[in-house]
C-alpha positions, 0 to 999 in steps of 0.5 A: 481457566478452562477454555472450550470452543464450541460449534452451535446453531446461531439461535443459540441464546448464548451466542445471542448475547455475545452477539448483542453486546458486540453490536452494543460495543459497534454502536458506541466505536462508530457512534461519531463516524456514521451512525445512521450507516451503522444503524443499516447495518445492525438492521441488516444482520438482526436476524443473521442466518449464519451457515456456521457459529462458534461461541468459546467458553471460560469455565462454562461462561460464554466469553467470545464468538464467531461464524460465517455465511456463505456469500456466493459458491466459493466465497464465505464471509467471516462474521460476528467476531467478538471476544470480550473485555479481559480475554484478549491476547490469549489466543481466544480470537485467532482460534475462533476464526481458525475453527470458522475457517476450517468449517467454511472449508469443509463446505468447499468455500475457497475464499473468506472475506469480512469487513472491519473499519478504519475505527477498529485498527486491533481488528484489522492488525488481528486479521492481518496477523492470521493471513488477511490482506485488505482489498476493495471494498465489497457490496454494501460497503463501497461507499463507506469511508470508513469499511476496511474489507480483508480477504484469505484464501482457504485453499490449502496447499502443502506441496511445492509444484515444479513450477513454484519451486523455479519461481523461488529460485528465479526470486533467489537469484535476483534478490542475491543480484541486487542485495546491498543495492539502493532503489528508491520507490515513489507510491503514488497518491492516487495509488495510495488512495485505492487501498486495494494494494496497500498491504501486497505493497508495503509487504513486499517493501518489507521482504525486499529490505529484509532481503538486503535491498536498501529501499527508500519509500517516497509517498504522493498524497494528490487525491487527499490533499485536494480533498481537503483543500475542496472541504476547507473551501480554500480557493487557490490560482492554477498555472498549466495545471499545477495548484499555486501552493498558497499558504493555506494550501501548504498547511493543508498539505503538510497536515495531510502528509505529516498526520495522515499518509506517513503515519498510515503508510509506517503504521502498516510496516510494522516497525521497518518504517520510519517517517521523516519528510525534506524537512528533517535535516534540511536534506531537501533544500529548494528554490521556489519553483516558477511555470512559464515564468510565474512564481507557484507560491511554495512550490519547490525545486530541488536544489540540492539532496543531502543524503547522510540522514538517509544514509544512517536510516538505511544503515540502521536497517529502517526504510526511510518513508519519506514525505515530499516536502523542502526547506529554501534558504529563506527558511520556509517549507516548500511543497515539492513534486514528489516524482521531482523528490524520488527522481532528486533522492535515486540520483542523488544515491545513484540508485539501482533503481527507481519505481514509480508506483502509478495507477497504470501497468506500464507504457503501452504500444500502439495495438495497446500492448504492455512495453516490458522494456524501453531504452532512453532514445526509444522513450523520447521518441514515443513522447515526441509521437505523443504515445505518453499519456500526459498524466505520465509526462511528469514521470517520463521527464525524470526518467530519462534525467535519471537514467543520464545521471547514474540511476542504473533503470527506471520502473512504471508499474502498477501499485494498485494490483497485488503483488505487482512490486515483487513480480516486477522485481524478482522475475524475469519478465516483469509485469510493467514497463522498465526504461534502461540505457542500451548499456545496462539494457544490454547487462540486463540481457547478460544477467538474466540470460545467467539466471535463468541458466541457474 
């Protein structure tokens, strides 16, 4: 094997070819999800004016490419990365986007973006391993399903600053502060729906547990789920807001749990994670759960946690991603609140923390400024002055339970953002709201002072 990169002009016949059987292997990968969008898009790069094309040799036999435009006038857009069948895994592809990368850099590009798909999960394992991150969808793929958009930075940085140099050693000291302790962390469906966060999210999961924090992930799914109930048409009665979980409905959100979310959310953490849901073990047992004295079908109230399953799990070192479901005693599977769920399971573990990843920075006050820090009494009197938003009660109600029942802080945060998580955590300031007793509040206060005194 003789292999040689070299840099053409995209006219080049060579990298012609390659690039017409990637659009070949594109149409047949795309052919049952939506193959008139497909169709826009080979049209709208037929005649493709790339600012930079590389095309990769096996003994003087094209085998792969890649290139870039310029997007704007410091964001390239990495495209037509191909490397044919039987030249995987020996390091063609990572070399192609390095050389693309290094030449949109010398064009003083600082940002690369590309789009992928939810049908090329390779692709989109490939481009996370050299550094890419997911985030929201760009123009013309914002209403495509089925786009994956990643982004990188190109700017190279080889020395610490002062500033960054306090930043890990203020991150050292909280990691050490909370090493061998438990938080339980509740993503929210609609977070989870945004994608934009999802990779920042789950890696920075991953570097707390790794650091020696025992995390448990509990997941919503809402946005999805009621968007399968309204494609299968299924009519269900609604109480105070709240969906009766009907039969139907349960199937739908055991199939949109079970098959859809757990699976992606452990997929994306590279072995740390582990799916299980209420059922495995019995560890969630419920009682059915009644609004206003009517019964919501499978809608389940806790009774009871049984923690040694979970236990095990973190023991072994995984992150138990757990999806909101419950057993009664009369057998059946419930649907249970998945903030009832997380709130249930940091009680249960008397958990360090609890962390509600939501779609909103925090608790605001009156002028519409972020609130870092709440006490229990200060909490209940902003929801007896109405300054929750009602789309936060179901959280404020098990914040204040679990704040009474040995759950030393509670956290709102913002899991649509990057790097949120960590900076909540491993800062002394934070980037969302945390609710405390006026004893830990006042530890807090002891803890941090030291920090920062080194």
């Amino acid at each position: 094997m003789d292999l040689k990169i070299v840099k053409v002009d995209f006219k080049n016949p060579d990298f012609k070819g390659l690039k017409e059987e990637l659009e070949k292997y594109l149409d047949v990968q795309y052919k049952k999800y939506n193959p008139q969008l497909r169709a826009k898009y080979r049209e709208a790069d037929a005649d493709i004016n790339l600012a930079g094309a590389y095309v990769a040799y096996d003994e003087g036999v094209p085998i792969g490419c890649c290139g870039f435009i310029i997007k704007d006038n410091e964001v390239a857009e990495l495209k037509k990365m191909f490397v044919k069948e039987g030249f995987g895994g020996i390091g063609i592809a990572t070399s192609l986007i390095s050389m693309v990368e290094d030449d949109a850099r010398e064009c003083g590009m600082k940002k690369m973006v590309l789009k992928t798909g939810e049908p090329l999960r390779a692709a989109v394992d490939l481009y996370r391993s050299v550094g890419y991150a997911i985030i929201k969808n760009y123009s013309p793929y914002e209403a495509d399903p089925t786009a994956v958009c990643m982004a990188k930075s190109l700017i190279k940085i080889n020395v610490w600053s002062a500033e960054k140099r306090n930043a890990a050693r203020e991150a050292l000291g909280y990691l050490n502060l909370y090493r061998g302790k438990i938080f339980v962390i509740k993503y929210d469906g609609e977070a989870i729906a945004e994608r934009s966060a999802h990779e920042s999210v789950l890696h920075d999961i991953k570097i707390l547990a790794q650091s020696g924090i025992k995390i448990v992930l509990v997941h919503g799914g809402k946005p999805y789920i009621e968007k399968e109930i309204k494609n299968s048409g299924v009519i269900s009665e609604m109480v105070e807001g709240r969906r009766v979980t009907t039969p139907k409905v349960m199937d739908i959100i055991k199939e949109t749990y079970l098959e859809l979310i757990n699976p992606r959310l452990v997929s994306l953490m590279d072995g740390a994670g582990i799916g299980i849901s209420g059922i495995n073990g019995h560890f969630l047992m419920c009682e059915k759960k009644k609004i206003d004295g009517q019964c919501m079908g499978f809608l389940g109230k806790i009774k009871s946690v049984d923690r040694s399953l979970l236990d095990k799990l973190l023991n072994d070192g995984f992150i138990p991603v757990v999806s909101p479901l419950g057993v009664g005693s009369d057998g059946y599977i419930y649907n249970i609140n998945p903030e009832d769920a997380a709130a249930s399971i940091a009680k249960e573990m008397k958990a360090e923390k609890l962390i509600f990843l939501s779609t909103v920075d925090g608790i605001l006050d009156k002028s519409g400024n972020l609130m870092y820090e709440i006490d229990i009494a200060e909490a209940e009197k902003l929801r007896e002055d109405k300054q929750i938003s009602e789309n936060l009660y179901p959280k404020f109600d098990v914040t204040v339970d679990a704040l009474q029942n040995g759950v030393s802080a509670v956290h709102i945060i913002n899991g649509t953002k990057q790097d949120s998580l960590f900076d909540e955590i491993i800062s002394h300031s934070g980037v969302g709201t945390m609710f405390t007793d006026k004893k830990a509040a006042a530890k807090r206060r002891l803890i941090v002072d030291n920090l920062k005194r080194g």
